[in-house]
C-alpha positions in Angstrom: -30.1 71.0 43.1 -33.7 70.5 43.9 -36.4 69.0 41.3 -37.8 72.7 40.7 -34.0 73.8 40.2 -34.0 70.5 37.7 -36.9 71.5 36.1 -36.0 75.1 35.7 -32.8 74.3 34.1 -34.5 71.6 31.5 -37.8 72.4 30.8 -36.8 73.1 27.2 -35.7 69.2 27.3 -38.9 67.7 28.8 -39.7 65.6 25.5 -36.5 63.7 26.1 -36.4 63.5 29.2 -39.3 61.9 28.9 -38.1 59.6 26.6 -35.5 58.9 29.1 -37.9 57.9 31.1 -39.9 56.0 29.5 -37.4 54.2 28.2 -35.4 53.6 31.4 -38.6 52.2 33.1 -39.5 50.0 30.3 -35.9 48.0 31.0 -36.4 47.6 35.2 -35.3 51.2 36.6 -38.9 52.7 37.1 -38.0 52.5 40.9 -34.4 54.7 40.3 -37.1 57.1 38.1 -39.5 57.9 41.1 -36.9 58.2 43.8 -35.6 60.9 42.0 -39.0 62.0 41.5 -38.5 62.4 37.8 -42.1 61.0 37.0 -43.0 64.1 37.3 -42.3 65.0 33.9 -44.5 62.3 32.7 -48.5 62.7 32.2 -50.9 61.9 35.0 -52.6 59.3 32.4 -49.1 57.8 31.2 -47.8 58.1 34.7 -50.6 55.5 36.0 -50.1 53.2 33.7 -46.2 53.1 33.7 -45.8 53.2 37.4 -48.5 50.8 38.8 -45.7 48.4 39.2 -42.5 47.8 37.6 -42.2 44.5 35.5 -40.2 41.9 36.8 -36.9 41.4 34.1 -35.0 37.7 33.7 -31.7 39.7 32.4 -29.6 41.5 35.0 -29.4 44.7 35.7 -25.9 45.1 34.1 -27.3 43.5 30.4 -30.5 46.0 30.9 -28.5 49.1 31.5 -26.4 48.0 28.1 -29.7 47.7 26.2 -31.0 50.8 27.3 -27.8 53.0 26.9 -28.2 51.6 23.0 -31.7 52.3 23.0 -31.0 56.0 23.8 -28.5 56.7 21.5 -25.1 58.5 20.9 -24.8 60.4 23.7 -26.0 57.3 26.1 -23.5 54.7 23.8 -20.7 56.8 24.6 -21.4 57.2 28.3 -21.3 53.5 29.1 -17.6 53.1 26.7 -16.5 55.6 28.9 -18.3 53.7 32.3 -16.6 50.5 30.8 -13.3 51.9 31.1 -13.5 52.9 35.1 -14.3 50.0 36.8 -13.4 52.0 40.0 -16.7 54.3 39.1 -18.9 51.6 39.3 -19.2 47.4 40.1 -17.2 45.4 38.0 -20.0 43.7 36.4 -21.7 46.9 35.0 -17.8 48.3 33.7 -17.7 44.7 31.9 -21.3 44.3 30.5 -21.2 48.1 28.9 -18.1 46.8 27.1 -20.1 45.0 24.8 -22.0 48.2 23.6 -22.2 48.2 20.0 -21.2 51.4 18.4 -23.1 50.5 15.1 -26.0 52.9 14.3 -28.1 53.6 10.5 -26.0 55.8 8.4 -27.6 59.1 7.8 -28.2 60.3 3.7 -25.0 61.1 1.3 -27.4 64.7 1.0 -26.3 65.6 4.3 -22.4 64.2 4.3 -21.8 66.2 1.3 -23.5 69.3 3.0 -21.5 68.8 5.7 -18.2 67.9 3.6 -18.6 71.1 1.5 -19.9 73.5 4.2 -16.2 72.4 6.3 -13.9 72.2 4.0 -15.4 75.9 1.9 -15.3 73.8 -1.6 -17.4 71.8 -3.9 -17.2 67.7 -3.9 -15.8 67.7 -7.2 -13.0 70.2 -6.5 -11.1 68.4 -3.2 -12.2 64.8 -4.6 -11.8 63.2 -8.1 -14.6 60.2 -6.6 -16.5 60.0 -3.4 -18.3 56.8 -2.6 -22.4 57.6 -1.4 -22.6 54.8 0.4 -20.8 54.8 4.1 -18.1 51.6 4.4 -19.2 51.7 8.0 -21.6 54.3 10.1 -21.0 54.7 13.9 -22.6 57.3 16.8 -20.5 60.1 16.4 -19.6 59.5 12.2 -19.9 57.9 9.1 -16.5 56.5 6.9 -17.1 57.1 3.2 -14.7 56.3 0.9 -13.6 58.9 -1.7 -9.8 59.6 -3.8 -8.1 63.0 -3.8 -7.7 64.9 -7.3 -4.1 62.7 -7.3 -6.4 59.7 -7.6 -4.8 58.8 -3.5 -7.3 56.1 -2.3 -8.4 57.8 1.3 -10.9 57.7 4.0 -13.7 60.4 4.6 -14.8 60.8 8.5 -17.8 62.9 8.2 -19.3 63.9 11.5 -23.1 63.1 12.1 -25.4 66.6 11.5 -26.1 68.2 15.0 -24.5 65.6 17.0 -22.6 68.7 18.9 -25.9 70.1 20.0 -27.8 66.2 20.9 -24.7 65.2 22.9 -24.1 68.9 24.6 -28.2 68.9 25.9 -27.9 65.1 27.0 -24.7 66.0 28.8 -26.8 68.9 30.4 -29.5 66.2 31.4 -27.0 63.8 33.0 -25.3 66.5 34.8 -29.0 67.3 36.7 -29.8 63.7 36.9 -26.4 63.0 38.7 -26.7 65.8 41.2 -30.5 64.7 42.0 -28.9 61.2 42.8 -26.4 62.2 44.8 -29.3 64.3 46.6 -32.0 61.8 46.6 -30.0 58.0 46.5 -27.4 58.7 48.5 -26.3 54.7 48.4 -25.4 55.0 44.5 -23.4 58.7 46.0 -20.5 56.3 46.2 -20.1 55.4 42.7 -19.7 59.7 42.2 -22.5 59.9 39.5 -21.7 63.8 38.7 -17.5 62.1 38.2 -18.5 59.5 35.7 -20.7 62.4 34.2 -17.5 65.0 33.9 -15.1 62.3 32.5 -17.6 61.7 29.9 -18.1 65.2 29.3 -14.3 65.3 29.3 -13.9 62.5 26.4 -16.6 63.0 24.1 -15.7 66.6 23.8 -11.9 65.7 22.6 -13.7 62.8 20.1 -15.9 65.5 18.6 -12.9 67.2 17.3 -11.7 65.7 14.7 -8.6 67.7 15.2 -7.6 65.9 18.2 -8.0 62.4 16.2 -5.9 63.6 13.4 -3.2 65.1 16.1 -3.6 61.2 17.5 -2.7 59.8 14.2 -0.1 61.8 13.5 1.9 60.9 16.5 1.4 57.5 16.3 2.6 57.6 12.7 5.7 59.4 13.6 6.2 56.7 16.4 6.2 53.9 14.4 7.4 55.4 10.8 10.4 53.1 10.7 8.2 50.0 11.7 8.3 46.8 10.3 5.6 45.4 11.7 2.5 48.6 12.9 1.5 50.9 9.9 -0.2 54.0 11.0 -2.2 55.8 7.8 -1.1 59.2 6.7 -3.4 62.2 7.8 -4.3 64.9 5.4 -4.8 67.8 7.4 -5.4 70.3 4.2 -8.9 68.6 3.4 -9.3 68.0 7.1 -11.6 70.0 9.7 -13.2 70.0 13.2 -15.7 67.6 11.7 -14.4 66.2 8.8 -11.1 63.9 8.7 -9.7 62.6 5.7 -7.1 59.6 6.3 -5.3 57.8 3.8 -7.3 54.0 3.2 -5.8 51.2 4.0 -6.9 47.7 2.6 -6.4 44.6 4.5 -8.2 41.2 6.2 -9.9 42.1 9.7 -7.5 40.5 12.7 -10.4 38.4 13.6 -11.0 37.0 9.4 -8.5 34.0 10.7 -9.8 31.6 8.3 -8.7 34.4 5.5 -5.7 34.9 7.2 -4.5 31.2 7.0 -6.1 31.4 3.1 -3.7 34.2 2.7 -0.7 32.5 4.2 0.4 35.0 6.5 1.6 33.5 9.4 -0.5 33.9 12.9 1.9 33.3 15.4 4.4 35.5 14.0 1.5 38.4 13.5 0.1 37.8 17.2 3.7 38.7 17.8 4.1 41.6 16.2 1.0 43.2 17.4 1.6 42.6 21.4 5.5 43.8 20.2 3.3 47.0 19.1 1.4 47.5 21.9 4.6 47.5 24.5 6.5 49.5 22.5 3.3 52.3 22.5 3.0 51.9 26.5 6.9 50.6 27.7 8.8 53.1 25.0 6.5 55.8 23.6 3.8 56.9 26.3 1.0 56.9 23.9 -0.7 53.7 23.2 -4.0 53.3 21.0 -7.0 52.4 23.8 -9.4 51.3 21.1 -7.8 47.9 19.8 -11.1 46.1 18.8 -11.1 44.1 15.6 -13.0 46.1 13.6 -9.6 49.1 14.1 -7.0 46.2 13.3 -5.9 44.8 10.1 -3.2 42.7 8.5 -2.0 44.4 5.5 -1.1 42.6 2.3 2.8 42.7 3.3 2.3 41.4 6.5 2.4 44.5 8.4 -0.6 45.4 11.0 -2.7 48.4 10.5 -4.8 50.5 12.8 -7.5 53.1 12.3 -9.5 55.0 14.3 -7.6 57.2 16.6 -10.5 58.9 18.8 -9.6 57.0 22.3 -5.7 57.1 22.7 -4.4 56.9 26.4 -0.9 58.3 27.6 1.4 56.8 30.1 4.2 58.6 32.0 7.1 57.4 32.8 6.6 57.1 36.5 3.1 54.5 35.0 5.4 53.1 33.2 7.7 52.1 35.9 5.1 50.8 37.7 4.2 48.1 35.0 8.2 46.9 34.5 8.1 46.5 38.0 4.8 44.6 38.5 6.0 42.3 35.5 9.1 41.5 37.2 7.6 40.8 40.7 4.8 38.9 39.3 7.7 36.9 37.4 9.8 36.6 40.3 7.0 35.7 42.6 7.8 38.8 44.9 4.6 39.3 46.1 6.1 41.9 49.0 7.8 43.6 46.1 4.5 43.8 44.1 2.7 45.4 47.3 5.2 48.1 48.2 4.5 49.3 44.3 1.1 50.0 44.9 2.4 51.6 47.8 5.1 53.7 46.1 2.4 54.9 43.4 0.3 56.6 45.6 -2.3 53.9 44.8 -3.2 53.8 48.8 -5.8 55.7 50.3 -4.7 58.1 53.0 -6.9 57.3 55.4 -5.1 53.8 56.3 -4.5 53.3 59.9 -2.2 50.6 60.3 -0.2 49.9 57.1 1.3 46.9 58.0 -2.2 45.2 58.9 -3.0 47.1 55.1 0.3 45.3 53.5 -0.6 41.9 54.9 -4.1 41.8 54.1 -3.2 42.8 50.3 -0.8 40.8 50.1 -2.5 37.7 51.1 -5.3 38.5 48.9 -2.4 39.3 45.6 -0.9 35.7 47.1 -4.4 33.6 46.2 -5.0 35.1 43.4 -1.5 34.5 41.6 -0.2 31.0 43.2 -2.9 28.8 41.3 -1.0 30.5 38.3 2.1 29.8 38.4 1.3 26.3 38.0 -0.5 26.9 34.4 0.6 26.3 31.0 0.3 29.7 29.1 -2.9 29.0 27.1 -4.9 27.7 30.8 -4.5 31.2 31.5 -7.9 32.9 31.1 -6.1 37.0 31.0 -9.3 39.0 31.6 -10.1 37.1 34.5 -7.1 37.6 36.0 -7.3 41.0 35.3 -11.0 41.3 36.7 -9.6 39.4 39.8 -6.9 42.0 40.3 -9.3 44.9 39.6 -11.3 43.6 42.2 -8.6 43.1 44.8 -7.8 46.7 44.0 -11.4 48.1 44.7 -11.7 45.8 47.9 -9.2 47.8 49.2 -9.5 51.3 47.9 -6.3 51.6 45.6 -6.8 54.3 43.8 -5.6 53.5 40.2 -5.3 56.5 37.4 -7.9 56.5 34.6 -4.7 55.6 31.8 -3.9 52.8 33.9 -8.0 51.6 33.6 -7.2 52.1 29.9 -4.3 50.1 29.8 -5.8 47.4 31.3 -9.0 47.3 29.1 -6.9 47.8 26.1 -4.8 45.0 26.8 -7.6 42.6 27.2 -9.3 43.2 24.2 -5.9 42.6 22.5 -5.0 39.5 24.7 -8.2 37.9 23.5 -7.9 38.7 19.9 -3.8 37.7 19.8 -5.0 34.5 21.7 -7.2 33.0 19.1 -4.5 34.2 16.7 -1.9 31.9 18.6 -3.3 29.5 21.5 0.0 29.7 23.1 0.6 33.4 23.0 2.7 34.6 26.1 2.6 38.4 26.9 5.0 38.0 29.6 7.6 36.6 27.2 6.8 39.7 24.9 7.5 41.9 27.3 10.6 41.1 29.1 12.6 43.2 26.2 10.4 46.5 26.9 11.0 45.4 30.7 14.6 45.2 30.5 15.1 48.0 28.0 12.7 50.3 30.4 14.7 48.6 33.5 18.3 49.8 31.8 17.1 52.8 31.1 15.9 53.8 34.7 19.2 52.6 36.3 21.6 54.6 34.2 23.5 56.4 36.0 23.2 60.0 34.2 19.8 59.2 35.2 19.9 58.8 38.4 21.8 62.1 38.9 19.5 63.7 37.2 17.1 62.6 39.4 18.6 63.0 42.4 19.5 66.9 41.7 16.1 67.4 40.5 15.1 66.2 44.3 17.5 68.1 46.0 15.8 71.4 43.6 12.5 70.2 45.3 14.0 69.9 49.0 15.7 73.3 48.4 12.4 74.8 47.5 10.6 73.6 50.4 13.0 74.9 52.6 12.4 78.4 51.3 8.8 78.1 50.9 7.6 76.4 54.2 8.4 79.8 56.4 6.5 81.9 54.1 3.4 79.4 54.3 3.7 79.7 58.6 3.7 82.5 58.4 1.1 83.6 56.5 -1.0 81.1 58.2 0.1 82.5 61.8 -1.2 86.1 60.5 -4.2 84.6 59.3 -5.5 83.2 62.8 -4.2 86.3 64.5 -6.8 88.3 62.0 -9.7 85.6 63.0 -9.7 84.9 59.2 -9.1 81.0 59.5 -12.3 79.2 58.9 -13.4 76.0 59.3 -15.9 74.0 57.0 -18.8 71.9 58.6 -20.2 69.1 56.1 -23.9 68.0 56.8 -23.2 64.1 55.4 -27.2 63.2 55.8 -28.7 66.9 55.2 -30.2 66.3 52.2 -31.7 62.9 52.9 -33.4 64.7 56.2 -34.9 67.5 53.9 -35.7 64.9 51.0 -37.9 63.0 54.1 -38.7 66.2 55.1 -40.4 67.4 51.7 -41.8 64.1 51.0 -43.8 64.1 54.4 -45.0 67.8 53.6 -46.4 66.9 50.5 -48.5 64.2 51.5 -50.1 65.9 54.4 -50.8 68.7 52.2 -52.5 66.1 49.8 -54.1 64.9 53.0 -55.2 68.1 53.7 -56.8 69.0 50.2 -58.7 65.6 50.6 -60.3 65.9 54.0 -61.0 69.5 52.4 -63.1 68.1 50.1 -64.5 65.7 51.7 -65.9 68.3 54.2 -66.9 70.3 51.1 -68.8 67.5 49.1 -70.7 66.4 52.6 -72.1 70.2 53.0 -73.1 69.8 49.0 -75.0 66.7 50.0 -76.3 67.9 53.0 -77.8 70.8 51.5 -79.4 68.9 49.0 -79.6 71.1 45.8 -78.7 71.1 42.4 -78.6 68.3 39.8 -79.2 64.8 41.6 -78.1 61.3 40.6 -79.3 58.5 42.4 -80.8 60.9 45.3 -77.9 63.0 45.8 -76.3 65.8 44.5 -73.8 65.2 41.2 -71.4 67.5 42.6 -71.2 66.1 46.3 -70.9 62.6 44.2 -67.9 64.1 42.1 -66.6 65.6 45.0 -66.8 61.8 47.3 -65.0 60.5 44.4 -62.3 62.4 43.8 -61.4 62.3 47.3 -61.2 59.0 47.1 -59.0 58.8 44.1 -56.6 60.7 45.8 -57.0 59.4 49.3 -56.0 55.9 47.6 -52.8 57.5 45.9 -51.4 58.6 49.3 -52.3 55.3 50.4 -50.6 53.5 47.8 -47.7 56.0 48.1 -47.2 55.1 51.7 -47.3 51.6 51.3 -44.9 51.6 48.5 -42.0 53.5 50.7 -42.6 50.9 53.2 -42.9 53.4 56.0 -46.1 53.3 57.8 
């Protein structure tokens, strides 16, 4: 897409992506802003002044992008959770920096959330609720939490979304879309990090957290997962006062996992609840296939019977089984210091790019690499362990050499983090390993049963069978194909659309070069001639005419300089 195509599609947006601008040049990416040639959309005045030079920043580039994602809202907020969570999208110090975005906004007025309330559910207030709090318990990006209690006096939850936050995140979605294509065009260095990907698998998750459907489908599973737990409680979902937009959940009341002075206060006991919730959390990805991605301590609580509670179901990640066979077997290599074993999983899970040449040079090197990073560790107590470091360590390992990891896998990673640090500080010598060798074994048994297995191996056979029959078809289809002329071959120009961006750029300052010498010529005949008004001897116009040339010859000059190509 070209900038006219760009400005085609958006110029009903201009005044925010302006403020885009703007803002994105104010924290260090004025440079990223005219590559793209977006400055464009900025005033000739305000363009002068912006883009005279860039200011030099102290923070990095990771802590700036953060600041300015929160600056620009929602839409923006939600981008960089999303960027957090693929660390194969983009360098591991952006995916860990945009974790820290804070998804704490101003609440909007009580006006508008009963508006909304009433206008969803096709009732008055007063008829679905016997109370409903005014004032938000908490107010986020997408939706504010009010509390309320049903006509049966049953304490719940009220999720109301925000007013038009459909419409703001659906025409910033549109934006990014453009903005990712003219990068892809115009930088083709960032082209690796797939700008228009990380743009669909936003697109992809803030549509399913805009419907509030989904989230209560979320809960519900969850609930029925653990309904005979003794140690997770999942809140009960009232789906007959619920909506696309507005989620009613029953309110739970508990300490914050992070309140640990108030925990100790209460008596509970930390080790045993740092426990329970890692026991949680394998049983959701070693047992169930559905695990809550979303485990900051603002979502967990320790109920007054000792029990842990969650809310807020928006970002839940699946795992299948063949995932979850992957992470029983990485546990017991990594436990059993198999480090050849731990490389031929990768290998197994179609983690390795296709376009390895030698395999064997491929095993050693990643091997070597898994080998330095887990030694040092098997020397440590349990609480010298720093878990997200290791984590990052292996993440990068895994990007050095192009393994291709799924997004849930990203998610379980990310998710298990946050918890580890939070469980940590709950008990300085918690040991995930040891918490998981149950789920392992139990996971372990249940792969190796023997019923299984047969299972397994007719359901191969099926496949083989199917190929068999298949195959001949497909030859010969493709044999009629070329005998018809209709096979075609696709030609890919990689550095097309860098020549033509050179190509366009050059064009337009000879043309500028062209309108200058045009007037230059023009204002010297004006002079020449001697007529008109005069100023100082000469005529204004001539004058006027001198100095605008100038103006603009300078701004070609400047422009020049500032590509660095003379």
């Amino acid at each position: 897409m070209s900038l006219l195509g760009f400005w085609r599609r958006h110029y009903r947006d201009i005044p925010r992506i302006r403020q885009i601008i703007m803002v994105a040049t104010r924290h260090g990416f004025g440079h990223l802003v005219e590559q793209l040639g977006l400055k464009r959309f900025v005033s000739l005045g305000r363009r002068m002044i912006t883009f005279r030079s860039f200011p030099e920043h102290r923070t990095s580039a990771p802590v700036r992008l953060r600041i300015m994602f929160e600056e620009l809202g929602p839409s923006f907020i939600k981008l960089g959770q999303v960027m957090a969570c693929r660390p194969d999208l983009l360098p591991v110090e952006y995916a860990q920096e945009l974790c820290k975005l804070t998804d704490s906004v101003p609440p909007f007025p009580f006006s508008a959330a009963r508006e909304i309330v009433e206008r969803e559910l096709g009732a008055p207030l007063a008829s679905v609720f016997s109370s409903f709090d005014p004032e938000p318990i908490a107010a986020a990006s997408i939706a504010q939490v009010h509390g309320a209690r049903l006509l049966d006096n049953t304490e719940v939850m009220v999720k109301v979304q925000r007013p038009n936050i459909e419409h703001i995140i659906e025409r910033d979605i549109s934006i990014l879309r453009g903005i990712a294509e003219l990068i892809e065009i115009y930088v083709p260095d960032m082209a690796i990090y797939n700008p228009r990907g990380i743009v669909e698998e936003f697109a992809r998750t803030i549509s399913r957290e805009l419907d509030f459907y989904i989230e209560a489908s979320n809960a519900s599973r969850l609930r029925e997962n653990f309904l005979a737990s003794d140690i997770l409680y999942v809140p009960r979902i009232f789906p007959e006062v619920s909506s696309k937009h507005v989620l009613v959940i029953e309110r739970i009341t508990g300490l914050r996992i992070d309140e640990f002075e108030r925990i100790d206060e209460a008596g509970f006991d930390r080790k045993k609840i740092s426990r329970n919730g890692a026991a949680a959390f394998f049983q959701m990805v070693f047992q169930d296939g559905f695990f809550h991605a979303d485990p900051h301590p603002g979502n967990i609580f320790v109920l007054a019977d000792g029990k842990i509670g969650l809310v807020d179901f928006g970002i839940m990640g699946r795992v299948t089984e063949e995932n979850m066979r992957y992470y029983a077997d990485t546990i017991v290599a990594l436990v059993e210091h198999d480090f050849d074993k731990l490389v031929q999983e990768y290998i197994n899970m179609g983690f390795v790019p296709e376009d390895v040449e030698d395999m064997d040079r491929f095993q050693r090197e990643l091997k070597e690499d898994l080998v330095e990073l887990l030694e040092p560790y098997y020397g440590m107590k349990v609480n010298q362990i720093d878990f997200g470091m290791y984590v990052d360590r292996l993440t990068k390992i895994s990007l050095r050499h192009g393994l291709v990891m799924p997004q849930n896998l990203y998610l379980v990673n990310k998710a298990l983090v946050t918890l580890e640090g939070i469980l940590r500080q709950l008990d300085p010598d918690f040991d995930f390993i040891e918490i998981a060798r149950p789920h392992v074994a139990r996971l372990l048994r249940k792969r190796n049963d023997p019923l299984r297995v047969l299972r397994s191996a007719r359901k191969n056979v099926g496949e083989f069978s199917e190929l068999f029959t298949v195959f001949p078809k497909q030859l010969h289809r493709t044999f009629l194909k070329l005998l018809r002329g209709d096979i075609r071959v696709k030609v890919q120009h990689e550095e097309l659309q860098h020549l033509i961006r050179d190509v366009d750029k050059a064009s337009n300052r000879l043309s500028f070069s062209i309108i200058t010498a045009a007037i230059i010529v023009a204002s010297s005949i004006i002079i020449h001639a001697g007529q008109g008004q005069m100023l100082f001897g000469m005529p204004v116009f001539g004058l006027i005419g001198y100095l605008l040339a100038a103006v603009l010859g300078f701004w070609i000059l400047i422009g020049i300089l500032r590509s660095g190509q003379m």
